[in-house]
C-alpha positions in Angstrom: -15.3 19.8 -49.1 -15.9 21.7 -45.5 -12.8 23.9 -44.3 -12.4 21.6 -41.6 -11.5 18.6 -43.6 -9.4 20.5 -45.8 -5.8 19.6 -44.8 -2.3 20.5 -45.6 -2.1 17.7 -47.4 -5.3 18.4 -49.2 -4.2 21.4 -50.3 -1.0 20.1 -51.9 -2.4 17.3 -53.4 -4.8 19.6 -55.4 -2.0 21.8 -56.0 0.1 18.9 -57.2 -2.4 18.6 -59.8 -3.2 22.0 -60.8 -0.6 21.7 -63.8 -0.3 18.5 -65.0 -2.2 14.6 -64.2 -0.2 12.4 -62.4 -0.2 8.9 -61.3 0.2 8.2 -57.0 3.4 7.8 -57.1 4.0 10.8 -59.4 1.5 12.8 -56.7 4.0 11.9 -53.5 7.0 13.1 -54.9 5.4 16.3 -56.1 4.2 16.8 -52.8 7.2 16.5 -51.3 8.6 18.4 -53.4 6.8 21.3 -53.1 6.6 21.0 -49.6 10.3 21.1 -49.6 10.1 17.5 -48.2 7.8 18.8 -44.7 5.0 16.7 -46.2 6.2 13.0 -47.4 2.6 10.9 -47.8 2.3 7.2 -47.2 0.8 5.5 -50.1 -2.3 4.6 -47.5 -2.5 8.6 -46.5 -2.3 9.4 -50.5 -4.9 6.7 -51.6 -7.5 7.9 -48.8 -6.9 11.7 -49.6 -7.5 11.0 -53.3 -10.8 8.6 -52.8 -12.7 11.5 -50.5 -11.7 14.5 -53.3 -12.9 11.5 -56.3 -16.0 11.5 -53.6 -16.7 15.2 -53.6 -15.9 16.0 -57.0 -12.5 18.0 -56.8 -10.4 15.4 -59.0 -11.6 12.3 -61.2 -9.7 9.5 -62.4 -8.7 9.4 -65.9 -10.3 6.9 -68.1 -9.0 4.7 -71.2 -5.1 4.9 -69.9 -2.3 2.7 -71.5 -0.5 1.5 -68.3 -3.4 0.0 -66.4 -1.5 -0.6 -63.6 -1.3 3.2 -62.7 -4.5 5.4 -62.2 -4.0 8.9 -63.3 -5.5 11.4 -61.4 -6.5 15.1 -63.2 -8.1 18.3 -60.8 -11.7 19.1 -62.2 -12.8 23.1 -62.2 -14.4 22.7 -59.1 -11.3 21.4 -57.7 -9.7 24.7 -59.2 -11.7 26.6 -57.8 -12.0 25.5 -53.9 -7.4 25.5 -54.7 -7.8 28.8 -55.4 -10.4 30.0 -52.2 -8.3 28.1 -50.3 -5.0 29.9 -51.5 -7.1 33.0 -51.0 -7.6 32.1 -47.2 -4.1 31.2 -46.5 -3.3 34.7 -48.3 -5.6 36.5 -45.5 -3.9 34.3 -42.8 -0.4 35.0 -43.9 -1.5 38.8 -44.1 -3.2 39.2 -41.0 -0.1 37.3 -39.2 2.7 39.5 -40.6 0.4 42.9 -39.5 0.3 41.5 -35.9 3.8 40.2 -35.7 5.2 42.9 -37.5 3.5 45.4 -34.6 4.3 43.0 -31.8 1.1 42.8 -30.3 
């Protein structure tokens, strides 16, 4: 997935899913939750996040599931590891910020 297209709400849907496979709905309210409720998804937003990282190999849709009426969604390594680059990037960002603000320039 290119840097540009990786959102905010990329980034905690991955991170939603780093622990544990979850359903959609299971997905927005982790989201929010981690977000402390500054990112709430539509189901629309959610469903079209979720297809493009199915796309590009970062999660897959569980298979065989008892309650066919709810996909389950599980990160794959490779959706590990862009999470964790990305955290990495946001580590630099948050770095370089508090150098710059901390000086005042």
């Amino acid at each position: 997935m290119k840097a540009s297209t990786f959102t905010e709400q990329t980034y905690f849907i991955l991170l939603s899913l780093a622990a544990e496979s979850l359903h959609g709905y299971g997905i927005i309210k982790k989201v929010e939750g981690l977000s402390n409720g500054q990112i709430v998804l539509a189901a629309g937003t959610l469903y079209g996040v979720l297809e493009n990282l199915k796309k590009t190999g970062l999660i897959k849709q569980l298979e065989n599931q008892e309650d066919t009426r709810r996909k389950m969604y599980r990160i794959t390594d490779l959706g590990k590891q862009t999470l964790l680059k990305e955290y990495a990037k946001l580590q630099q960002r948050c770095l370089i910020s508090k150098q710059i603000l901390e000086k005042g320039e």
